[in-house]
N, C-alpha and C positions, 0 to 999 in steps of 0.2 A: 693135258697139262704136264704130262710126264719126262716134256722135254727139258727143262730146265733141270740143269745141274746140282744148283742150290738147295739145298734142304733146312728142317727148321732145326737140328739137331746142329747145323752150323749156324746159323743166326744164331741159337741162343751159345753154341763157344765163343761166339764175335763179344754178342752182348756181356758175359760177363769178363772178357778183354778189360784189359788197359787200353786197349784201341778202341774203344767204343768208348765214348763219354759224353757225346750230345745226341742223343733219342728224339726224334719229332716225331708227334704224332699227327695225322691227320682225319679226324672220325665225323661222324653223323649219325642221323635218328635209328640207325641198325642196332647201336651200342647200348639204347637206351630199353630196346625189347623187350628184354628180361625182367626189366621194371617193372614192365606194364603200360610201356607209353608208347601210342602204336606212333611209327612212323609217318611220313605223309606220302608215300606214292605205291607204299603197295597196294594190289590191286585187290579190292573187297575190304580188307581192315584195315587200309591206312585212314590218315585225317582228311584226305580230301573226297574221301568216299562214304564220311561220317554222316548217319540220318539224318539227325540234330540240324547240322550243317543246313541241308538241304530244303528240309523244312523252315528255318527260317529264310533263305533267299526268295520262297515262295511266298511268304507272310510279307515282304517286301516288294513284290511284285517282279523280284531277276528271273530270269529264263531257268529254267530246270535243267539246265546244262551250264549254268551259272559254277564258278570252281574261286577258291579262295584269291586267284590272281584280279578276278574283278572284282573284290572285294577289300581287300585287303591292302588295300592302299590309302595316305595323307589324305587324297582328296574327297575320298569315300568316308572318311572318319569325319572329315568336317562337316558333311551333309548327314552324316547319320553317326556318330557316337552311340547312338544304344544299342545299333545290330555288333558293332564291332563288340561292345561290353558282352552282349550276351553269346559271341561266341568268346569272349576269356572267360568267360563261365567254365566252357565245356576244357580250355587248355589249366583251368588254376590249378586242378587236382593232381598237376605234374608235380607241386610241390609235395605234395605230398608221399610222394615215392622214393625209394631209398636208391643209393648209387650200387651199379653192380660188380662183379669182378673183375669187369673192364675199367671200370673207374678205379678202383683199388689198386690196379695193377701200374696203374697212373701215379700214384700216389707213391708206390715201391720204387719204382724207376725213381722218381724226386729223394725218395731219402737216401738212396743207395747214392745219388749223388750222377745220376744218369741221364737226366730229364733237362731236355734243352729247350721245349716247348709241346704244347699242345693248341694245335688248332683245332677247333670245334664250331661246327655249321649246326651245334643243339643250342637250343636256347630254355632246358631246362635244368639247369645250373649243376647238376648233379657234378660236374668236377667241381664247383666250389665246396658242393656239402663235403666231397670228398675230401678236402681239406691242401686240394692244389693249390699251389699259394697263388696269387693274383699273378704276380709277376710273371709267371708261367704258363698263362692264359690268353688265349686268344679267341673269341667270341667273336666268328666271322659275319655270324645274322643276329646279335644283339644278345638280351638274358630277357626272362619273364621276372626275372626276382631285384630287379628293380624298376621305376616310372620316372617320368620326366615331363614337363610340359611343352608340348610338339611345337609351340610358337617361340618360347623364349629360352627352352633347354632346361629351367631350372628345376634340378630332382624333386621330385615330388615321395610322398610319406606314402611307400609301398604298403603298409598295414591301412591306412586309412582308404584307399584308392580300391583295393581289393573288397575290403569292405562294400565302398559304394558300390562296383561292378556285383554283388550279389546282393543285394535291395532294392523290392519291389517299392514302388513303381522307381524302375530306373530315373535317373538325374546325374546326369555325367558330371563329373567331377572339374573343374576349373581350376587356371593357376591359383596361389594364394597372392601373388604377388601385384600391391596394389595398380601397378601402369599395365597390367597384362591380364590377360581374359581369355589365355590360351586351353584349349583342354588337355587332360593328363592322358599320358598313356603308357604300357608298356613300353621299355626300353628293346624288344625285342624290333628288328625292322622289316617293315612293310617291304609292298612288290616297289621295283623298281626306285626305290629309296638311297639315297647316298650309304653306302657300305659305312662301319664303325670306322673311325680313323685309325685308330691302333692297326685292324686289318689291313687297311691300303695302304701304311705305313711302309713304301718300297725296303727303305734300310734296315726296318727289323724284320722283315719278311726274306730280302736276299739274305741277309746275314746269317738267320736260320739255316737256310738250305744251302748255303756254302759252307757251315759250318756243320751239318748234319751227317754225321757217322753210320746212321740208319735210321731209315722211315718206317713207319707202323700204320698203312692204312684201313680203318675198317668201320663197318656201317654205313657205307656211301657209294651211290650209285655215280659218282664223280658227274653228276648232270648240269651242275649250276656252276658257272662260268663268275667269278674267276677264281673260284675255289679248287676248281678241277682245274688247273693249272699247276698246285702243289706237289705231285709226285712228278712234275715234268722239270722241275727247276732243282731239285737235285745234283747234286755231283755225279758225275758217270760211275766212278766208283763206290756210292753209296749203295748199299743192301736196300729193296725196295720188296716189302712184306704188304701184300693182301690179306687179309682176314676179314673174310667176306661172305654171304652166301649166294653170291652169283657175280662172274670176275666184272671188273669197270676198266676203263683208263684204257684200254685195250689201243685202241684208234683212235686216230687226230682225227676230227670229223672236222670235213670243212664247207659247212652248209650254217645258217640262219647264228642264233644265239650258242649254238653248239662247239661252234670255231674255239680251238683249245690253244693255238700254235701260234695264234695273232703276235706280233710283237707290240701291239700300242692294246693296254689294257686299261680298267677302271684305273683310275688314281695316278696314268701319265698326264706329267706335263708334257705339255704340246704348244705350238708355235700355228695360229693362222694367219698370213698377210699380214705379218708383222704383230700381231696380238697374240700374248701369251695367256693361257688356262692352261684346264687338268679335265681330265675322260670323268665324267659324271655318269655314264650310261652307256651300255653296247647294246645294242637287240633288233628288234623288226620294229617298226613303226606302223602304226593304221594309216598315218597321215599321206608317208610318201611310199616311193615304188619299192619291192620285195626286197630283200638284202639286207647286211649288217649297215647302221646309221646308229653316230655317236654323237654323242650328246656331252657337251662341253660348257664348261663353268669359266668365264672369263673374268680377268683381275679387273678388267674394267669397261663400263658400259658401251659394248661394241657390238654386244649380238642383237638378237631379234626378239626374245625372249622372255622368262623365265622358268624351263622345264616345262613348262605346262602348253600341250599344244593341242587346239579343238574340246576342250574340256579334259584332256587324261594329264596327268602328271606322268613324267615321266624321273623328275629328277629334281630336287628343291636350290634356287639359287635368286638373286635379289633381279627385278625388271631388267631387261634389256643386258642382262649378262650370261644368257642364256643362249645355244645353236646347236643346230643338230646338221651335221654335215656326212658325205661320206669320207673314207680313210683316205684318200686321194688327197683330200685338200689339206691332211695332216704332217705337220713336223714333229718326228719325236726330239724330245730335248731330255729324254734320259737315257744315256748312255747305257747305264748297268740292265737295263730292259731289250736292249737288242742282243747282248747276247743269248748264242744257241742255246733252244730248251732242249733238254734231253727225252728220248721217243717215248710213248707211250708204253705201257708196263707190256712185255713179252716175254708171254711163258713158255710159247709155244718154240721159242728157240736156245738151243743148248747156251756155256755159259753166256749167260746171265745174270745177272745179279738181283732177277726178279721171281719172289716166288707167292703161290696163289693155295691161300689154305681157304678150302670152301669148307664152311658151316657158321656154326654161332660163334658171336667174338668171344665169349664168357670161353665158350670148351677152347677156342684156340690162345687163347692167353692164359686160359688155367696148365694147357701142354705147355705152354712158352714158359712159364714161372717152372714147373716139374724138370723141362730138360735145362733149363739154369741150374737148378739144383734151389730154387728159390721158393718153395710150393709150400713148405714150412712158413715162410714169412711172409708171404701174401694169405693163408689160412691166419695168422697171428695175429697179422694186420684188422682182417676182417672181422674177427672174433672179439677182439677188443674194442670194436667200436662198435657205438649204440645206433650208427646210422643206418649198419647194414641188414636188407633184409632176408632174413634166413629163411623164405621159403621161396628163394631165388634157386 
């Protein structure tokens, strides 16, 4: 990794620049470690390797190769609401963990007056406790710290819900809402589930990354698509920082769900035979032959549909407004989406403007705050608040 010119001793000159003034970050469950909150894909202690887990899909009768993808979906929650509860059993205790010096570090950038955004693919809220203002937030796979009711949307009283999810004998919670009978759930989302709109919001998402003076990626094996698209849509010129403990982003893979380089993503509008929708879904299908098949939301009842195809959900949309085609039969109709993304993070070649700090995010933004000259007031920051926990 020693080919790259860049060092962090210049990132952090850049960063306390006048030339640097919009900071994006892009993080995941890596950041949250230090907590105590395992990740989901490491192998042996992440969450999908979780006992717990396993022993209930077996009490359920799933296959013991069973993993939260077939589980963890709309239409699995409607046929079974108590297996899903009694796995937020085993995620609730994430509230209960204090944010780390990666969060903090989050927070410094905001008051310094640095902080253009943070995308986050954690859904346990640790940058709100941190006191990131909302506006600054982007919560690309939902939050646990609040609920909602999965048929008619309307928020549901996170204290009360939680409650219920830890009361034997379970009894799943319902809207209160007299014409609806929907059940409540985490605002966090399921597999294959329509993204948060804030996130597929194309104009504040390009607007970020044109406007982004330097990226901060860390905690993320950049595997889920279209999150792993963020340090590609960057400016060329933009400084692109890893802090990671094993590099991502490396290669544009161009196989199944993995495909990073597609120009028609979640959240384009699109043109079939004269009918206009928007990408509700990109992946492999069970139904039809191998390959990427997109799955599309029309303004009006043209398709065949509604996401749901053979019993799996694949994407939530009203009868018959529903299709899943391949890309061939697609027109993109947003402009700002076809331009060039920029290559995949390379560090392996001299300048660059890409550079790859391996280990924990905590030690590599505690050096980031020190060679700023900032490690005073992220220790100040931290010390003053009762959120933080000191035997991190």
């Amino acid at each position: 990794m020693a080919a790259s010119q860049i060092n962090l001793q210049e990132i952090a000159n850049f960063l306390t620049s006048d030339d640097c003034r919009n900071v994006v970050f892009a993080v995941g469950a890596g950041i949250s470690c230090s907590a105590g909150i395992p990740d989901f894909r490491t192998k042996g202690s992440g969450l999908y390797a979780n006992t717990e887990l396993k022993m209930l899909y077996k009490k359920y009768g799933l296959s013991e190769d069973a993993c939260p993808e077939d589980v963890m979906t709309l239409s699995f929650y409607a046929k079974h609401p108590e297996l899903i509860y009694q796995m937020d059993r085993i995620m609730i205790p994430i509230k209960q963990w204090k944010p780390t010096i990666t969060h903090y570090f989050m927070k410094l950038l905001e008051e310094k007056g640095k902080l253009r955004r943070v995308y986050t693919q954690n859904i346990d809220g640790l940058e709100i406790l941190v006191g990131v203002s909302d506006q600054k937030l982007v919560h690309a796979h939902g939050t646990m710290h609040t609920c909602s009711c999965m048929k008619c949307k309307k928020p549901g009283n996170i204290e009360e819900f939680e409650k219920v999810i830890l009361t034997d004998p379970i009894e799943p919670l319902k809207c209160d809402d007299v014409d609806c009978d929907g059940l409540i759930r985490h605002d966090c989302i399921f597999f294959n589930e329509q993204l948060p709109e804030r996130f597929m919001k194309q104009e504040l998402v390009n607007g970020d990354m044109d406007a982004a003076d330097l990226l901060l990626v860390s905690g993320t094996s950049l595997a889920v698509q279209p999150f792993n698209t963020l340090h590609l849509r960057v400016r060329k010129k933009c400084p692109r920082v890893l802090i990671n403990r094993e590099t991502a982003g490396e290669e544009i893979k161009n196989k199944g769900a993995s495909m990073i380089n597609i120009d028609i993503k979640m959240g384009t509008n699109i043109e079939i035979n004269g009918n206009q929708g928007v990408i509700r879904w990109i992946g492999n299908t069970r139904f039809g032959a191998d390959g990427l098949w997109y799955g599309v939301e029309f303004e009006e009842p043209v398709g065949k549909n509604n996401g749901t195809v053979e019993g799996r959900e694949y994407f939530r949309c009203e009868p018959n407004h529903g299709i899943f085609v391949r890309k061939g039969k697609l027109t993109n109709l947003d402009k700002q989406n076809r331009r060039r993304m920029r290559p995949g993070f390379q560090f392996n070649k001299e300048n660059t403007k890409d550079l790859f700090i391996q280990g924990d995010a905590d030690d590599g933004f505690m050096e980031l705050a020190r060679l700023c000259g900032w490690e005073s007031d992220l220790l100040a920051l931290m010390n003053t608040s009762t959120l933080f926990n000191k035997t991190n």
